[in-house]
N, C-alpha and C positions, 0 to 999 in steps of 0.2 A: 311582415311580422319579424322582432326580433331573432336572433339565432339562440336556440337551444344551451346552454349550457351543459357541458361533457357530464356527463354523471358518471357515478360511481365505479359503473359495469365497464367504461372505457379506460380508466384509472389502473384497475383491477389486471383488464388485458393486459397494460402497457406494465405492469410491474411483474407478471407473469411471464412476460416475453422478456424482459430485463433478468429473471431468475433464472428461467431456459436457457439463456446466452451467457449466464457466469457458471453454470451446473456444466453447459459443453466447454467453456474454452478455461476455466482454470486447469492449471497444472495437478498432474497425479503423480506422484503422489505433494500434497501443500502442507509445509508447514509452518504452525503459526505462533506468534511470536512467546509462547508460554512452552511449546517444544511439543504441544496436539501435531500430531501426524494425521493428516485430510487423505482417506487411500480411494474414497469415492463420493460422489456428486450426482443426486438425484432431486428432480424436482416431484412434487406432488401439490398441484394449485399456488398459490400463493406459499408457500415451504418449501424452503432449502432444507435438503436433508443429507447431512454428512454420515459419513461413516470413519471415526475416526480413533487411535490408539495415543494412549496415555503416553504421558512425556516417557525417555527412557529412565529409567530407575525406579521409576515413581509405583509402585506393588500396588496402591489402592487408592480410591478416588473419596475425597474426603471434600468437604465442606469447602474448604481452599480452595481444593483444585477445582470444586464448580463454579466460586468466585473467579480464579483466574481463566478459567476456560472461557466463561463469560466476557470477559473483559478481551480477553484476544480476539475475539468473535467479532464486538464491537470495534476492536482496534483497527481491524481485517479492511483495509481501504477499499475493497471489491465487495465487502458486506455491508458497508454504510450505505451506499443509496437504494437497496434491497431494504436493508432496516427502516428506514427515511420513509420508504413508500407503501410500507405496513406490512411487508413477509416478515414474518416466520423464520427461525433458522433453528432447525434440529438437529444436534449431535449426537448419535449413537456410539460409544465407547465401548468397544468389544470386548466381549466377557475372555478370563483367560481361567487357569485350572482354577486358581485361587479366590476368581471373584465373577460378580455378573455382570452380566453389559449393564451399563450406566448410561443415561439418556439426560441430555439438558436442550433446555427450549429457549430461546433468544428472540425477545424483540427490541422493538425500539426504546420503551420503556426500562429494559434492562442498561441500556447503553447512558443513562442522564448519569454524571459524574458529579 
């Protein structure tokens, strides 16, 4: 009989063990190229999930800055083959006196320029 063809569930493995291994070895704190500070790296399935603080100066998170944070995410040479193989990338922006935490969600669809 012919051999099986890898489904889905093997895919899935291999992009979750791919997230596991950029969650353990990036640098803490990372920052990326829009001046996001990355201070943590947690995986949850198929989701990268950052925890991360607005550029300095920057008082509130506005429309732009979801554009640009976007765009750095996908820039992130360590996040493209994570993005490529269908995770998920969540940023959480920590709330400060002034404002709430702010949350944005990155896939690969975000990344088509």
């Amino acid at each position: 009989p012919a051999p099986t063809p890898a489904t889905g569930g093997a895919r899935s493995q291999d992009i979750n063990a791919l997230i596991t291994k950029t969650a353990l070895y990036m640098e803490r704190p990372t920052e990326l190229d829009d001046g996001t500070v990355i201070s943590e790296f947690a995986v949850s399935g198929s989701e990268l999930r950052l925890t991360a603080a607005l550029p300095k100066g920057m008082a509130e998170f506005s429309d732009g800055t979801r554009m640009s944070a976007s765009r750095a995410i996908c820039g992130r040479r360590a996040f493209v083959p994570l993005l490529q193989g269908g995770a998920t990338i969540r940023a959480t922006y920590s709330a400060s006196s002034k404002r709430r935490a702010e949350e944005i969600i990155v896939t690969s669809s975000d990344c088509v320029s």
